[in-house]
MITORBA-552846 format. One record per atom (N, C-alpha, C): residue number from 0; residue in one letter; chain; atom name; x, y, z. Coordinates in Angstrom, 1 decimal, padded with zeros to 4 digits, m for minus. Layout:
NUM_A_A_CA_X_Y_Z .
...
//
This chain:
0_X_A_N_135.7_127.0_127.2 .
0_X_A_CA_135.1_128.1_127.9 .
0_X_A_C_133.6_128.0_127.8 .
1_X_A_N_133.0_127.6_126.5 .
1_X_A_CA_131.8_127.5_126.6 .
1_X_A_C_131.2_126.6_127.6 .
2_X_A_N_131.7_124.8_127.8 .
2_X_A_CA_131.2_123.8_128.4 .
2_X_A_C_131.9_124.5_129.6 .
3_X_A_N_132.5_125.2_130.3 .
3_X_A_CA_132.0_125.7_131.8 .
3_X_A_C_131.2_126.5_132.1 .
4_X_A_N_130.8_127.3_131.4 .
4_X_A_CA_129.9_128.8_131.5 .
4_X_A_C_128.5_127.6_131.3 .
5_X_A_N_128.3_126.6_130.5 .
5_X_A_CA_127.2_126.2_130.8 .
5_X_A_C_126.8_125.0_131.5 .
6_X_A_N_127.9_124.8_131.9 .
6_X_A_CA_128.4_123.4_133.3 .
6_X_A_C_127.7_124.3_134.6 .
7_X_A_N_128.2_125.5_134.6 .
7_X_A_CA_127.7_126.5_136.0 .
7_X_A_C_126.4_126.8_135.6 .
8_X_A_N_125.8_126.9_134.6 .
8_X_A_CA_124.5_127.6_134.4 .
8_X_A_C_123.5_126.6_134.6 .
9_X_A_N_124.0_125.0_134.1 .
9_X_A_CA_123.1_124.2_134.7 .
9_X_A_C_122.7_123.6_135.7 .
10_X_A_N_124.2_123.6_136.5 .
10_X_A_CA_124.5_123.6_137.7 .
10_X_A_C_123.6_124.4_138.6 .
11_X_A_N_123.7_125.4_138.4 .
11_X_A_CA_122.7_126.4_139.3 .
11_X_A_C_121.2_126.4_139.2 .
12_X_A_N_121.0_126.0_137.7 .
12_X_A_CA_119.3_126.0_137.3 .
12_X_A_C_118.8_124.9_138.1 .
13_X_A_N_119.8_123.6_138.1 .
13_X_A_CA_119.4_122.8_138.6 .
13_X_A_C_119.2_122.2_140.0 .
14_X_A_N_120.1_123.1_140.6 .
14_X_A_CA_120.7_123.3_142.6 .
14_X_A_C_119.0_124.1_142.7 .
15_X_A_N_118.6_125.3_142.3 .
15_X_A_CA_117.1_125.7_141.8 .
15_X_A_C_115.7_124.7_141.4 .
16_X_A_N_114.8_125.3_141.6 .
16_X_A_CA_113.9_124.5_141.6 .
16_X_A_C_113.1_124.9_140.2 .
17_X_A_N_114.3_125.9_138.9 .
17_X_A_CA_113.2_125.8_138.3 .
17_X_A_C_113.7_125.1_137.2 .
18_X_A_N_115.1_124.3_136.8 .
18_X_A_CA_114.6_123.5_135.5 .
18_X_A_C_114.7_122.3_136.4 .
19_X_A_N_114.2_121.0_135.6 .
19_X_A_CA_114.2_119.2_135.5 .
19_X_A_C_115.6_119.2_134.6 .
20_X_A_N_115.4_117.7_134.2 .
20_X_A_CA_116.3_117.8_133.7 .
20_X_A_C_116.2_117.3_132.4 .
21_X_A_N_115.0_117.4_131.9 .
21_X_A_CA_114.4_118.2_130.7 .
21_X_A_C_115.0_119.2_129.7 .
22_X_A_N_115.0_120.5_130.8 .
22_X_A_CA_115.0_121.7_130.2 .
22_X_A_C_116.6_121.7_130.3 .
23_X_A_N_117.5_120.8_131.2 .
23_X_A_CA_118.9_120.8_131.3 .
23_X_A_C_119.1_120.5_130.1 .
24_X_A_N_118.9_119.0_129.6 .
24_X_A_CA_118.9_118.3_128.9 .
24_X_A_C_118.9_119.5_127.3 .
25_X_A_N_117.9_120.3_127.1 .
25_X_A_CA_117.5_120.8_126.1 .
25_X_A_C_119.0_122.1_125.6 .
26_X_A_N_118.7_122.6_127.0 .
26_X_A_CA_120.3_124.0_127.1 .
26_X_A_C_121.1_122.7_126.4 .
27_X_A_N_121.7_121.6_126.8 .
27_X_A_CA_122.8_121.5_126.5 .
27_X_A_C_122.9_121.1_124.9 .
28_X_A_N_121.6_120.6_124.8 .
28_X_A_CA_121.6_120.4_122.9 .
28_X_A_C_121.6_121.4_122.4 .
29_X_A_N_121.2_122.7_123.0 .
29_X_A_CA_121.6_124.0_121.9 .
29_X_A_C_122.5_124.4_122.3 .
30_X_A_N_123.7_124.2_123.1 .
30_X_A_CA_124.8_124.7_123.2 .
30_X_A_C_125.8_123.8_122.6 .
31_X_A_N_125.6_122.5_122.4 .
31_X_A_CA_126.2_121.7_121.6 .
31_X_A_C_126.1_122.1_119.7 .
32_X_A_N_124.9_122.4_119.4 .
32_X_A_CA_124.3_123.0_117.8 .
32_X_A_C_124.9_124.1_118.2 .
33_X_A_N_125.4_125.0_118.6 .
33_X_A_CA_125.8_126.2_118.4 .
33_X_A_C_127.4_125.9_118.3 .
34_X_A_N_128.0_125.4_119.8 .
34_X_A_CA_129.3_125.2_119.4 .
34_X_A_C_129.7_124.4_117.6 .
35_X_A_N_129.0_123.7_117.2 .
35_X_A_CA_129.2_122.9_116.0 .
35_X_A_C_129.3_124.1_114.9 .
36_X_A_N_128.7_125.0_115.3 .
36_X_A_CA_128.1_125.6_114.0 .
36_X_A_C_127.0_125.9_113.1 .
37_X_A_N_126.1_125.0_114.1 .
37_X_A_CA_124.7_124.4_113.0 .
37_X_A_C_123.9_124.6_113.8 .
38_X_A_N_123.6_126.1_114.2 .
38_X_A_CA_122.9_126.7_114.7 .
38_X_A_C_121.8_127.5_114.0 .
39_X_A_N_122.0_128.1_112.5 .
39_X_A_CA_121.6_128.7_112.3 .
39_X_A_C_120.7_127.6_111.2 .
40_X_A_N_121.0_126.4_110.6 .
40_X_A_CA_120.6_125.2_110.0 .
40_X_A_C_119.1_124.8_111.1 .
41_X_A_N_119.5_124.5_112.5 .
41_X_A_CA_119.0_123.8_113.4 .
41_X_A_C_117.8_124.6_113.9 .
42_X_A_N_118.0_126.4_113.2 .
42_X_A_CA_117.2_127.0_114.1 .
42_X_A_C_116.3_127.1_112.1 .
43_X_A_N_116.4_127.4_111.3 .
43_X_A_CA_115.8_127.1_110.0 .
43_X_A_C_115.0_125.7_110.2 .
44_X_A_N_115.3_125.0_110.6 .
44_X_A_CA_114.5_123.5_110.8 .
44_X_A_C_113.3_123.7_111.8 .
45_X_A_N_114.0_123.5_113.0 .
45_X_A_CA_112.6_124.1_113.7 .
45_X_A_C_111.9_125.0_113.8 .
46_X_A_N_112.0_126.3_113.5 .
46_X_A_CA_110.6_126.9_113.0 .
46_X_A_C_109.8_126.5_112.0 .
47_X_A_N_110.2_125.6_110.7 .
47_X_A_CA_109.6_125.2_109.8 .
47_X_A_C_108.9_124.0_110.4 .
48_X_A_N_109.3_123.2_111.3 .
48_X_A_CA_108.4_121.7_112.1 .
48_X_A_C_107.2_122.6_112.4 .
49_X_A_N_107.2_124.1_113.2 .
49_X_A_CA_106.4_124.8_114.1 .
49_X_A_C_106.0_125.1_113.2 .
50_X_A_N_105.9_125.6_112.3 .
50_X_A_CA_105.1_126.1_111.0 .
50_X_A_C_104.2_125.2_110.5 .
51_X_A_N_104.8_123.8_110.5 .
51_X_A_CA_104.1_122.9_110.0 .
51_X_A_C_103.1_122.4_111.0 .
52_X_A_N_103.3_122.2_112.2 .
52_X_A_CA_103.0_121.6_113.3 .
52_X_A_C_101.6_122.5_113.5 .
53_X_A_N_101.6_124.1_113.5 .
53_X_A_CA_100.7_124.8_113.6 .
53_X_A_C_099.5_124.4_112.8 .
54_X_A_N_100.0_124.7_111.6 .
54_X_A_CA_099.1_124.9_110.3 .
54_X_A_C_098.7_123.6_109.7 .
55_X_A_N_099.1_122.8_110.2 .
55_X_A_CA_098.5_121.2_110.2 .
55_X_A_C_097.1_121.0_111.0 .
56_X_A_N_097.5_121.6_112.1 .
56_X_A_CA_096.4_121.3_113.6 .
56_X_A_C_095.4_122.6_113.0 .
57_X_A_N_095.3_123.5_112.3 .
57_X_A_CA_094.4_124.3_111.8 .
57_X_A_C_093.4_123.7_110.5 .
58_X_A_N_094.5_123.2_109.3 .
58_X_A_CA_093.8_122.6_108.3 .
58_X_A_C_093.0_121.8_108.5 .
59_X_A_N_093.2_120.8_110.4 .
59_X_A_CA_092.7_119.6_109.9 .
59_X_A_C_091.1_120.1_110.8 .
60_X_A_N_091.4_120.9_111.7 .
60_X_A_CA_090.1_122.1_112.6 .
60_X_A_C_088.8_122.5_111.1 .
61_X_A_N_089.8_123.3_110.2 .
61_X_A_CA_088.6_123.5_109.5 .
61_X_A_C_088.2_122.8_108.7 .
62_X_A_N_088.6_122.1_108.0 .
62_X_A_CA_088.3_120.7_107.4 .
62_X_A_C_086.8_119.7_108.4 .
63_X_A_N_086.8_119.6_109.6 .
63_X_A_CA_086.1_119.1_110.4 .
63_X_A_C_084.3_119.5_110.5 .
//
């Protein structure tokens, strides 16, 4: 049920001019980490990269 509901949703974004197939590409890896289960793991990881990612690019600003 899920891989049709987002078989049509890509389908349409993509018949549309507003995703690539980038952002296709991206829906389908979080619909894939969600069906698994390991969504809430996957979504703990990436805010911590963004956490890091941020406050890295600041440390290295004032340091300068």
């Amino acid at each position: 049920m899920i891989e049709v509901a987002c078989q049509h949703l890509i389908a349409d974004r993509l018949g549309s001019t507003r995703w690539g197939l980038a952002e296709a590409e991206a829906i389908l890896k979080l619909g894939a980490v969600s069906s698994n289960g390991d969504f809430d793991s996957y979504f703990r990881y990436h805010i911590t990269r963004q956490h890091q990612s941020v406050y890295r690019e600041k440390c290295t600003l004032q340091r300068d």
